[in-house]
DRENDO-1510 file (C-alpha; in Angstrom, 1 decimal, always signed):
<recs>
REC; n; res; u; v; w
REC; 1; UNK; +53.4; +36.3; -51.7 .
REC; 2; UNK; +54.9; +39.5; -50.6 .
REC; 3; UNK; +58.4; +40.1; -49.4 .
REC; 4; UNK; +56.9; +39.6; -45.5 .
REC; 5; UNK; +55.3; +35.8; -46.5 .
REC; 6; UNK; +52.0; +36.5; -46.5 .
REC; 7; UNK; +49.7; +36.5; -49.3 .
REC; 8; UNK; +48.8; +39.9; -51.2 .
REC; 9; UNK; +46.0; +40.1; -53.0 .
REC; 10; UNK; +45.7; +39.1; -56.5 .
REC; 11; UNK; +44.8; +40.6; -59.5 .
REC; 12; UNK; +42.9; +38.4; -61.8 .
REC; 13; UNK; +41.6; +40.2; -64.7 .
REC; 14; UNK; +37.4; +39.5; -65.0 .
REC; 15; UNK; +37.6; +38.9; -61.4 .
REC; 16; UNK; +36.9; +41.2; -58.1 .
REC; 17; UNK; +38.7; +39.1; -55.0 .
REC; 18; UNK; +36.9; +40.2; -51.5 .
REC; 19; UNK; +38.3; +38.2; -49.2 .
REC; 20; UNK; +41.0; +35.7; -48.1 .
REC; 21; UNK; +39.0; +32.1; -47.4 .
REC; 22; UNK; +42.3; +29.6; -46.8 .
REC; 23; UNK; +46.1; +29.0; -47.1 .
REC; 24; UNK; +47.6; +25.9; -47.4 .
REC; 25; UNK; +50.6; +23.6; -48.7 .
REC; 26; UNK; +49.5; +24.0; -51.9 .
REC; 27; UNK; +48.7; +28.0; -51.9 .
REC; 28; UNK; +45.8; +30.2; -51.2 .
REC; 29; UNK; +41.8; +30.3; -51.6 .
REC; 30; UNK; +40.2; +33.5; -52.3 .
REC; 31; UNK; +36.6; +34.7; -52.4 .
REC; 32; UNK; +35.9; +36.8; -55.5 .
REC; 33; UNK; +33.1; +38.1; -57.6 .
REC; 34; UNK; +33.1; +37.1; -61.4 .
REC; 35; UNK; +32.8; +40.4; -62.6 .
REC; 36; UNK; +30.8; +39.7; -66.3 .
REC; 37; UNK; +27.9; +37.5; -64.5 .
REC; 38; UNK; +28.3; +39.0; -60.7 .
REC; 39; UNK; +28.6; +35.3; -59.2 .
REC; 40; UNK; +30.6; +34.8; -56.1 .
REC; 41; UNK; +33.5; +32.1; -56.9 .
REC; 42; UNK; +36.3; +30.7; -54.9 .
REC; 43; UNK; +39.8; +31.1; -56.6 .
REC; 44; UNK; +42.6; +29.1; -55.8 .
REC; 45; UNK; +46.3; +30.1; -56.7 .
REC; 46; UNK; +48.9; +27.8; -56.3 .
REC; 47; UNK; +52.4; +28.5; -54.6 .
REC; 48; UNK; +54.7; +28.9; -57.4 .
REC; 49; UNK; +57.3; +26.6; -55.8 .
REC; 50; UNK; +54.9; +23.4; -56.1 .
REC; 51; UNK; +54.9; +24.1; -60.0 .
REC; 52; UNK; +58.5; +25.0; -61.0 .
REC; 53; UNK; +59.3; +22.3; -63.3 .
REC; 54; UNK; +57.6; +21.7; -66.6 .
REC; 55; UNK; +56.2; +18.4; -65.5 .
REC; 56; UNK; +54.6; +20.0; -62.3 .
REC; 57; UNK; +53.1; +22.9; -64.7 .
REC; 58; UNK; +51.7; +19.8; -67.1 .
REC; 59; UNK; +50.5; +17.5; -64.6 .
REC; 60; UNK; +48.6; +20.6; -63.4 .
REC; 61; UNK; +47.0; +21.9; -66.5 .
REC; 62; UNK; +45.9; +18.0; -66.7 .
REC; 63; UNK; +44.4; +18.0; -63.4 .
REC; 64; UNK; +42.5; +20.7; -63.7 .
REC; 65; UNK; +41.1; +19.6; -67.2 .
REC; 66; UNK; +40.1; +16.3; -65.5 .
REC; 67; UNK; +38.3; +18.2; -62.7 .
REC; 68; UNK; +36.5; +20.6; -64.8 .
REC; 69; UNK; +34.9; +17.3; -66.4 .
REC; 70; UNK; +33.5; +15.9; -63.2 .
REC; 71; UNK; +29.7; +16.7; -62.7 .
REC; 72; UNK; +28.5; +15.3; -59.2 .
REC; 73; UNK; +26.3; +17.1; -56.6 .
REC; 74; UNK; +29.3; +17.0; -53.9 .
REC; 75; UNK; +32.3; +18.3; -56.1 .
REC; 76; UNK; +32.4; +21.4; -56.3 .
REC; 77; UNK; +32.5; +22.8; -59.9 .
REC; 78; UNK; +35.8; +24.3; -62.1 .
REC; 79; UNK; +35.1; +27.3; -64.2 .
REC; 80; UNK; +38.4; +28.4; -65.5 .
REC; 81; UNK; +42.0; +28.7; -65.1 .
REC; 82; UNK; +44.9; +30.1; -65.8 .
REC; 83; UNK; +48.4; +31.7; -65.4 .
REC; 84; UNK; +48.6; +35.0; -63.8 .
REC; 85; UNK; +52.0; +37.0; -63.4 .
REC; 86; UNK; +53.8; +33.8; -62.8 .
REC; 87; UNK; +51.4; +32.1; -60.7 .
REC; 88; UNK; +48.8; +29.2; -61.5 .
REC; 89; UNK; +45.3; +29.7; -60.7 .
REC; 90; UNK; +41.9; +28.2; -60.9 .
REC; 91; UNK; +38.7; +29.4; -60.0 .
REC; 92; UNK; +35.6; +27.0; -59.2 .
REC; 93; UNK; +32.3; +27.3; -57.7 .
REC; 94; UNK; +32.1; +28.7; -54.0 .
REC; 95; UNK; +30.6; +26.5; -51.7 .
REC; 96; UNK; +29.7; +28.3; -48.3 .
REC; 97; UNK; +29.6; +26.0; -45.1 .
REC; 98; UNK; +31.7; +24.8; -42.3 .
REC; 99; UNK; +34.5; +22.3; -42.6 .
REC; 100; UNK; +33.5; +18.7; -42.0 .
REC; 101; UNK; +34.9; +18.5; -38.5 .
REC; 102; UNK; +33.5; +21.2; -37.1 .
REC; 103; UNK; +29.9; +20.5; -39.0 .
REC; 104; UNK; +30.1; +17.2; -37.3 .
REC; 105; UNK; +30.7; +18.8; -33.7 .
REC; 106; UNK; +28.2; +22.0; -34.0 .
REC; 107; UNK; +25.3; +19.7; -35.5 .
REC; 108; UNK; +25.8; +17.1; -32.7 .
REC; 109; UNK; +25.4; +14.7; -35.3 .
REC; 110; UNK; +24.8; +10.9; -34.5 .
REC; 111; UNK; +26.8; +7.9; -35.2 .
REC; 112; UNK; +23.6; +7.0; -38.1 .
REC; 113; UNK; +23.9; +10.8; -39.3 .
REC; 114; UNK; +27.6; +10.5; -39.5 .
REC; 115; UNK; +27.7; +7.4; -41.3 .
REC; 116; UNK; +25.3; +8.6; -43.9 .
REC; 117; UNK; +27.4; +12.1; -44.5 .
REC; 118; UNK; +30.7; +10.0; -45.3 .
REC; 119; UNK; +28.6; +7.9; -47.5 .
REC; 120; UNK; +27.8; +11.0; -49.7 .
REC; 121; UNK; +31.8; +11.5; -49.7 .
REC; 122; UNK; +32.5; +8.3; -50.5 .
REC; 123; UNK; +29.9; +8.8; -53.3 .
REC; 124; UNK; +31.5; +11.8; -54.8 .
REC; 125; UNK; +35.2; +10.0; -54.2 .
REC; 126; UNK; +34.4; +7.4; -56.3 .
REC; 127; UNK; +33.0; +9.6; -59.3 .
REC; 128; UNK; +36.3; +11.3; -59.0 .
REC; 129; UNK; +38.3; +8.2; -59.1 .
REC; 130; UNK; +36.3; +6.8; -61.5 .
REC; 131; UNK; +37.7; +10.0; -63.9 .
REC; 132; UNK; +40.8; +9.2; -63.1 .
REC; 133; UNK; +41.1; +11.7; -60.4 .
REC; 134; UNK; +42.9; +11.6; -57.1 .
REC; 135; UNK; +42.4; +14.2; -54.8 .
REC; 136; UNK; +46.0; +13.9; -52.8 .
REC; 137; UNK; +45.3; +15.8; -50.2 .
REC; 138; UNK; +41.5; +14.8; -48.6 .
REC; 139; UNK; +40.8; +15.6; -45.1 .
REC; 140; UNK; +38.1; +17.5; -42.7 .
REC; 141; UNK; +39.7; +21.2; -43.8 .
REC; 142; UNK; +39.1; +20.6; -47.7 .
REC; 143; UNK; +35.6; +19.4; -47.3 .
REC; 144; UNK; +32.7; +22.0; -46.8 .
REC; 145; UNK; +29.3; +20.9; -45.1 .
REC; 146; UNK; +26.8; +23.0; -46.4 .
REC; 147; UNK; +23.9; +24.4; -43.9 .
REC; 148; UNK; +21.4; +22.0; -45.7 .
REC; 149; UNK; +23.7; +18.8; -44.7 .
REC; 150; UNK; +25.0; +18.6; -48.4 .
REC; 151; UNK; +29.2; +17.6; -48.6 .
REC; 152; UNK; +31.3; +19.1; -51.0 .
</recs>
């Protein structure tokens, strides 16, 4: 963050960011180019408050170890991670589409269409859990409908 609050943009060495995607609790999503292959990623830093301790900085490192092992159509992939001037980052595979909500509202989906989309979710909630990962913070803003009907 920069002496004003708002996010400046990072420098992540292998890594072109082009745009700001999100801010949330937990810090902020950029768009960026992987620079060595030319693919478009998301990267997500996280708000150095949320891991000052040791035990916040482990339990991270652990989660994102756990989520780079999960291989399901509707999770979206990890790449890499690291630690970049004091600030925790990981960078996964960008998945373009509109947030659950507003997929639901724009596509005038029916109750039968609706019911089969959180089915998918449930799908790739269980695989997660079944990893021993638990998402903490699941809702319509961290899931991404792509145009082909596919949840991630």
């Amino acid at each position: 963050m920069d002496r004003h609050g708002s996010a400046s943009i990072p420098e992540i060495e292998g890594y072109q960011i082009t745009e700001k995607l999100g801010e949330g609790g937990m810090g902020v999503v950029w768009k960026a180019v992987q620079l060595s292959t030319g693919q478009q990623v998301a990267i997500k830093y996280i708000a150095a408050p949320r891991l000052a301790s040791s035990k916040a900085q482990v339990r991270f490192a652990r989660e994102v170890r756990l989520a780079a092992r999960m291989k399901h159509p509707y999770i979206a992939r990890i790449y890499d991670s690291g630690l970049q001037r004091g600030m925790f980052y990981y960078v996964m595979e960008l998945i373009e589409g509109e947030r659950l909500d507003r997929y639901v509202l724009t596509h005038k989906l029916t109750e039968r269409q609706i019911v089969t989309l959180m089915q998918a979710i449930c799908r790739a909630v269980h695989h997660a859990h079944t990893l021993g990962v638990v998402h903490r913070d699941l809702k319509p803003d961290n899931i991404r409908v792509t145009s082909d009907g596919i949840p991630h």
